[in-house]
DOFI-302110 format. One line per 5 residues: their letters; for each residue x, y, z of C-alpha. Coordinates in Angstrom, 3 decimals. Each point is the difference from the previous one (the first is absolute). Last residue first. Layout:
# DOFI-302110
A> X Y Z  ...
***
This chain:
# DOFI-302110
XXXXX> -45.138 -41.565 -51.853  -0.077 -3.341 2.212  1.248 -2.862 -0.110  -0.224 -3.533 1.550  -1.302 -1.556 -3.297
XXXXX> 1.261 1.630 -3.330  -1.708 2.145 -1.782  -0.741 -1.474 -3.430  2.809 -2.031 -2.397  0.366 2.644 -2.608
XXXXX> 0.277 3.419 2.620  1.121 -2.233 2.723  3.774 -0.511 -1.770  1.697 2.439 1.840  -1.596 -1.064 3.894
XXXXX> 0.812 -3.717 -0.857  3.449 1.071 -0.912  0.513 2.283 3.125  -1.917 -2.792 2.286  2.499 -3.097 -1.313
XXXXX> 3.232 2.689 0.897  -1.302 -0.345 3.706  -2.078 2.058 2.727  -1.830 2.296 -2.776  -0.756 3.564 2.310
XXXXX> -3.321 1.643 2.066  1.230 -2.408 2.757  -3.610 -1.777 0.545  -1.947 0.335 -3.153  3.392 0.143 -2.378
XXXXX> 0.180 2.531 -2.576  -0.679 0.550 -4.006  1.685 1.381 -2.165  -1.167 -1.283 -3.435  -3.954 0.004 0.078
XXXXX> -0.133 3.645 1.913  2.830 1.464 -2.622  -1.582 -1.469 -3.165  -2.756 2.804 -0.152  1.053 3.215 1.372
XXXXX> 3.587 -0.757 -0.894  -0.782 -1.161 -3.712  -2.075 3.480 -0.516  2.099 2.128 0.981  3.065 -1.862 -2.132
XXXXX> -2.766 -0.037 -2.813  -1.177 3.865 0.610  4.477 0.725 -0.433  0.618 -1.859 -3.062  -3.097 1.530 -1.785
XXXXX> 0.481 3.811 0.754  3.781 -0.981 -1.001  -1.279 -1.246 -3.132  -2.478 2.470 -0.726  2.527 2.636 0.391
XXXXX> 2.624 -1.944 -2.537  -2.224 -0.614 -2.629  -1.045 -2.979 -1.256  0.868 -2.603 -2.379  0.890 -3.346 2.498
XXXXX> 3.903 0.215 -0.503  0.567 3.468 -0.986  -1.871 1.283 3.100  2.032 -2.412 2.101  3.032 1.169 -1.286
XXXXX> -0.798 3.760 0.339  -1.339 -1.105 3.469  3.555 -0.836 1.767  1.010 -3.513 1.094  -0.490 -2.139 2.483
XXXXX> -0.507 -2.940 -2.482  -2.393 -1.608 2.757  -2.048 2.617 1.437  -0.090 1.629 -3.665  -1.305 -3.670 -1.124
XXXXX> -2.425 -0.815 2.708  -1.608 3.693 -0.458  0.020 -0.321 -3.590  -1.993 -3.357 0.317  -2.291 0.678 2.561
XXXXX> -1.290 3.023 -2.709  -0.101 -1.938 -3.200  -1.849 -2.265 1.938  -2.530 2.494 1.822  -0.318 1.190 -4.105
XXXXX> 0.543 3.179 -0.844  -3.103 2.303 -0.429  -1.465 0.808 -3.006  0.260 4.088 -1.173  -1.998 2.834 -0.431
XXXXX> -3.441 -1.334 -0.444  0.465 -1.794 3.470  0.547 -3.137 1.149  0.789 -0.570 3.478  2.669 -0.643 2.163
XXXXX> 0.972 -2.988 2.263  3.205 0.652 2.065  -1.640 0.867 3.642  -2.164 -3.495 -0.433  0.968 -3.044 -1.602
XXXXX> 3.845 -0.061 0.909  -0.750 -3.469 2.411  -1.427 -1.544 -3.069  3.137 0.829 -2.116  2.359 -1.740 2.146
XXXXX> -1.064 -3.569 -1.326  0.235 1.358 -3.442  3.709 0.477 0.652  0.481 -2.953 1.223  -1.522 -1.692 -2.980
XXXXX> 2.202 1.868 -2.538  2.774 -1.432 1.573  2.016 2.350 2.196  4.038 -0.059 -0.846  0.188 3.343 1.729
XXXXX> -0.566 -2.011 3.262  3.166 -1.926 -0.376  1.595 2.976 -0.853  -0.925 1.341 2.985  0.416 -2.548 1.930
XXXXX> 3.684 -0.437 -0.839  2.559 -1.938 -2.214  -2.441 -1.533 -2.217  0.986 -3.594 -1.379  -1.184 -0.127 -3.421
XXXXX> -1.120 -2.990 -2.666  -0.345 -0.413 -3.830  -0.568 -3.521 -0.995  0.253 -1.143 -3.564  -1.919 -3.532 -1.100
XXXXX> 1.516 -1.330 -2.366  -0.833 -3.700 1.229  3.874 -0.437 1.336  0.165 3.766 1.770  0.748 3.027 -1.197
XXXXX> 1.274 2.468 2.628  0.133 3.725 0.883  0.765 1.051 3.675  -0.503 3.578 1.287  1.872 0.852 3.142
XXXXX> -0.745 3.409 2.300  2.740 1.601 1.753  2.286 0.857 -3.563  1.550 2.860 1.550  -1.490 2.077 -2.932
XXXXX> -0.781 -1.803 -3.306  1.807 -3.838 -1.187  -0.562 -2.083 -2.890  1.812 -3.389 -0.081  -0.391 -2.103 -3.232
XXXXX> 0.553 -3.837 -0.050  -0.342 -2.167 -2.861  -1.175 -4.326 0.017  -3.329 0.938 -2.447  -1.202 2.020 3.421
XXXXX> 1.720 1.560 3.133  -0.722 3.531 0.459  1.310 1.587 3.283  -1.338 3.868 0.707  1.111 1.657 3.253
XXXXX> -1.826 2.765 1.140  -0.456 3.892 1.296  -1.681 2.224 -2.473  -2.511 -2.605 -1.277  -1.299 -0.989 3.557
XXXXX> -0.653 3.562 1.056  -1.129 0.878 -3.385  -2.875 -2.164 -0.142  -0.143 -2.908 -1.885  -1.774 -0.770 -2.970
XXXXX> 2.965 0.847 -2.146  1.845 -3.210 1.158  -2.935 -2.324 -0.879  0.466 0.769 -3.929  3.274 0.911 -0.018
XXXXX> 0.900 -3.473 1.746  -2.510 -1.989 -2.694  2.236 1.470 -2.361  3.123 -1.037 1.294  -1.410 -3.392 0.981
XXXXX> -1.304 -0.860 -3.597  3.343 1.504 -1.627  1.677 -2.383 2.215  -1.656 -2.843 -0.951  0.000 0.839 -3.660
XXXXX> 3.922 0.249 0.143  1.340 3.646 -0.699  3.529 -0.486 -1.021  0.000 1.054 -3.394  2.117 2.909 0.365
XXXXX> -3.072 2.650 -0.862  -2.302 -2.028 2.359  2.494 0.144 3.290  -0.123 3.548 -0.475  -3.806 0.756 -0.712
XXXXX> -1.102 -2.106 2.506  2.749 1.696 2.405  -1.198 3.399 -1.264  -3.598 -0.702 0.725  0.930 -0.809 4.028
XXXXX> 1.897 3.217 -0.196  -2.873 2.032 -1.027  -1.820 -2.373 2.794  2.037 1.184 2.717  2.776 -1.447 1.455
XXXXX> 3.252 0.710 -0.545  2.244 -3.130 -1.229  2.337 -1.695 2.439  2.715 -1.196 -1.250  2.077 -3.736 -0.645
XXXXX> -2.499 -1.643 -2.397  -0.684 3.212 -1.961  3.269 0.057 -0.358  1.432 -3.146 -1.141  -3.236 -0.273 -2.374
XXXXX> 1.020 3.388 -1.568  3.666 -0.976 -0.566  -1.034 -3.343 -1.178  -2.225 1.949 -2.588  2.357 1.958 -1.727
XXXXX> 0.833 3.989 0.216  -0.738 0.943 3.588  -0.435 3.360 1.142  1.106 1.506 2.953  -0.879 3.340 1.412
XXXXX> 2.011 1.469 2.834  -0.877 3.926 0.648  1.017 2.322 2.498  -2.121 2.724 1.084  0.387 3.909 -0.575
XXXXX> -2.422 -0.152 -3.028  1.948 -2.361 -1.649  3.413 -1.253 0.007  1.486 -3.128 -0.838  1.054 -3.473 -0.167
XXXXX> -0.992 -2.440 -2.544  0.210 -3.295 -0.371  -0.037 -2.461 -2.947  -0.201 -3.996 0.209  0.964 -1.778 -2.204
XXXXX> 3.259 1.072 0.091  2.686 -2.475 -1.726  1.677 -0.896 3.082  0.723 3.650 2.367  -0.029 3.203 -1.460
XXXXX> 0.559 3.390 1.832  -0.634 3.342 -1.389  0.484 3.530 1.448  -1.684 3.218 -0.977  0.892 3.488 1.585
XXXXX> -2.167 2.911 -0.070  -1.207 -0.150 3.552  -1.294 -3.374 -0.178  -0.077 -2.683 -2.427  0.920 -3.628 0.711
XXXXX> -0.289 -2.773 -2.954  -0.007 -3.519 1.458  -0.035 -2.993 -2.676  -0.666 -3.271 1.651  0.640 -3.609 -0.575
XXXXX> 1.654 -1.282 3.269  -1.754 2.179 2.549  -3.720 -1.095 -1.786  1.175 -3.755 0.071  0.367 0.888 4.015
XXXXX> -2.513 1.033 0.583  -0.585 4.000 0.985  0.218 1.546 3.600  3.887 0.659 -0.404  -1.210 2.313 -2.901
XXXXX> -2.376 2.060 1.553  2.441 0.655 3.002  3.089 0.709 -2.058  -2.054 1.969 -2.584  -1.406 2.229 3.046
XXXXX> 3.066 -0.067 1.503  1.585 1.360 -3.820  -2.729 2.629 -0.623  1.095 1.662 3.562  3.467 0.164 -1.048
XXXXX> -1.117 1.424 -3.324  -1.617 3.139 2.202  2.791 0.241 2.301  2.540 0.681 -2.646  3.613 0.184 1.761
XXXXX> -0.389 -0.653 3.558  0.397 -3.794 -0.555  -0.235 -0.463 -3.490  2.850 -2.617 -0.054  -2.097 -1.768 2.490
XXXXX> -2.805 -0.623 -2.423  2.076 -0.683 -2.932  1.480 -3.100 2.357  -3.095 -1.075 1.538  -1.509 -0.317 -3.909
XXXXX> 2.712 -2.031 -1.028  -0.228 -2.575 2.882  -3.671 -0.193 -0.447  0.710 -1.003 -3.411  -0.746 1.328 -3.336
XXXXX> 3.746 -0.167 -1.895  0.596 3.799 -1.999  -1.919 0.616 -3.061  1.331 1.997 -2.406  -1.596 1.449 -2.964
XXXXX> 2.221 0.982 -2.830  -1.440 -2.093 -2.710  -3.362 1.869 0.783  1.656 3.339 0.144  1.783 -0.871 -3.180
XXXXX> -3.642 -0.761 -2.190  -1.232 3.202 1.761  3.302 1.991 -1.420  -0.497 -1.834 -3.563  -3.589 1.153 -0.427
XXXXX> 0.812 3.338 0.841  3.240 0.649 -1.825  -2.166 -1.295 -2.834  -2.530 2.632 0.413  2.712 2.474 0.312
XXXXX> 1.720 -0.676 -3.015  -2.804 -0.031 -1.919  -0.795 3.027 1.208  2.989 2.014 -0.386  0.808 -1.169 -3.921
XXXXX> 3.394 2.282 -0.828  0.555 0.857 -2.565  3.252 -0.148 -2.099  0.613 1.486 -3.093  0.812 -1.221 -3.859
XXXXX> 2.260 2.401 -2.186  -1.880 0.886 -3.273  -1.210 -1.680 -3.218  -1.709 2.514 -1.964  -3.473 -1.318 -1.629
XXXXX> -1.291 2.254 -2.665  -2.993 2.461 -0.009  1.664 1.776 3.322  -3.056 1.914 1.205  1.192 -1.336 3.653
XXXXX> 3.295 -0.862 0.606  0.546 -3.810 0.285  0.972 -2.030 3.600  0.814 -3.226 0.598  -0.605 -1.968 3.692
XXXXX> 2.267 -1.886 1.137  -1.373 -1.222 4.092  1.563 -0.277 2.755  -1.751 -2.644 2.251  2.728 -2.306 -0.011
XXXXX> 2.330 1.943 2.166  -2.055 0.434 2.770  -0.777 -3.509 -0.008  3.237 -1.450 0.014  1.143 2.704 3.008
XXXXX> -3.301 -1.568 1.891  0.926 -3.181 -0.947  3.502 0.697 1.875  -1.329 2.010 2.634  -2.369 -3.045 0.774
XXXXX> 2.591 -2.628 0.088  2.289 1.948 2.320  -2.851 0.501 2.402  -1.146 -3.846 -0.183  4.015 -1.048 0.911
XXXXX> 0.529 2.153 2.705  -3.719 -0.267 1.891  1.154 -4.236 -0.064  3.475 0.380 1.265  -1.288 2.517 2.627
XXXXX> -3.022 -2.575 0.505  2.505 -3.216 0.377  2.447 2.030 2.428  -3.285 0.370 2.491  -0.364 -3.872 -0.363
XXXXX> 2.910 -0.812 0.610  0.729 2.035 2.975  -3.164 -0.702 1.627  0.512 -3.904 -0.952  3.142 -0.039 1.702
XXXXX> -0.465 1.854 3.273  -2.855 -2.722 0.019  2.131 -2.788 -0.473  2.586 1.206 2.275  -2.534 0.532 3.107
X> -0.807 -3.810 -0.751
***
């Protein structure tokens, strides 16, 4: 085994020399054909002559032409003379280790090849063309009749691996094997993908749209950290955001019907999922220290619009500028907002949520703590006290 491979290094490093040799000898000898075909007789006559005297021809020499061709010729060579070494793991651990201490920066684009790569299917490792290019150096590797292409380089400090497939199998294979981002740009580009191949079934194009159209009601909480699965027309696409805590299932079923469900990973996000109707429920209680009135100035915001960008700040945890972007306001008013609704939802829900035992002063068992949370919908419980 050790001989085989000592082999096929040596072979096929002899097979480039062999191959560089012969393509560099056949270019400098066009080259010297060309240069010599572009001269050029050209007869001259003195001027004011009134009669035509034959004189000695001369050479010129045509610079442009002869450099457009050289052009055209050189890029048709450079394409002839591209060499593309075997694309295998094997092959990539071996450059890699050669550059061991040598060029840190292409050492670093080759383990992040090697790891990129190793993570692909294994149609996409057969039938790949890998092009790696960092710190001025470009290598190529070709493996089956490439397919796929990959590239490998530099940008903005941060390595880069982009593939791109070139038939549909390849594209299928993939998106069947990885996890696509998840957002609902990416959601789009999918559709737009899997439509462009001819792929797109009308059950799954019913699911992926009715996904984008569900998916971009949630809040960011539950959008930023999730698991997409849509299963419809008999195709499976995995989306994935964050550390992927909450789960979103997409189905079709045998009527047509498509289902959209999600399994929260927290209350909070739970919470953030509010219907409409429990958030009219906690407008009530919000009736007094947030109502405004009209004046000739301005109209007030609404109690609902108000409950509502509390909820959703308290929820998103995140800053006012995205708040203020989200509902239309400015960023004072929405932190003046926030804040009287938190005020307000402790001076008012507080007394009807915590709530103590008559004897103790404390729940006795898990049964009173749940009882006790859930008195503000169901009425104060019995055997309590505020």
């Amino acid at each position: 085994m050790a001989l085989q491979t000592v082999l096929d290094v040596f072979l096929g490093s002899f097979i480039t020399r062999v191959k560089r040799l012969v393509m560099f000898s056949i270019t400098m000898t066009v080259a010297s054909v060309l240069l010599f075909s572009c001269w050029q007789k050209v007869a001259h006559s003195p001027s004011g002559s009134g009669q035509d005297v034959a004189v000695p021809s001369q050479h010129k020499w045509a610079f442009r032409d002869v450099v457009r061709i050289l052009r055209d010729f050189l890029q048709y060579v450079s394409v002839l003379m591209s060499f593309y070494e075997p694309l295998t793991l094997g092959n990539l651990l071996r450059h890699r280790d050669q550059l061991s201490g040598v060029n840190y920066m292409l050492q670093a684009c080759f383990n992040e090849a090697i790891d990129k790569f190793s993570q692909e299917p294994l149609l996409v490792q057969q039938n790949s063309k890998m092009v790696i290019q960092c710190d001025g150096q470009t290598m190529q590797f070709l493996s089956g009749s490439g397919d796929c292409e990959i590239s490998v380089y530099l940008l903005r400090n941060a390595i880069q691996f982009d593939v791109r497939e070139r038939t549909a199998e390849m594209y299928l294979t993939r998106l069947s094997m990885h996890q696509e981002p998840l957002t609902v740009r990416d959601l789009l580009r999918v559709k737009r993908d899997l439509e462009s191949w001819g792929l797109l079934s009308e059950g799954l194009r019913g699911c992926l749209e009715f996904a984008v159209q569900e998916y971009a009601k949630e809040p960011f909480c539950a959008q930023d950290n999730a698991q997409m699965v849509v299963d419809c027309g008999g195709q499976v696409v995995t989306f994935a955001s964050g550390n992927q805590n909450n789960h979103i299932n997409v189905y079709d079923v045998q009527d047509g019907a498509i289902h959209y469900r999600i399994r929260t990973s927290s209350f909070w996000v739970h919470m953030a999922r509010m219907t409409r109707g429990a958030v009219k429920e906690l407008v009530p209680t919000h009736r007094g220290k947030p109502m405004r009135q009209t004046t000739n100035m301005c109209l007030p915001i609404m109690v609902d619009k108000r409950v509502a960008m509390g909820l959703w700040s308290l929820v998103n945890t995140t800053c006012y500028r995205v708040v203020s972007q989200h509902f239309g306001l400015g960023m004072s008013t929405v932190g003046e907002m926030v804040l009287e609704v938190c005020f307000t939802m402790e001076a008012e829900l507080y007394s009807k949520v915590a709530c103590l035992g008559q004897e103790t002063g404390k729940p006795h068992s898990d049964a009173d703590v749940q009882q006790c949370s859930t008195g503000h919908l169901q009425g104060r419980p019995a055997g309590f006290r505020v």
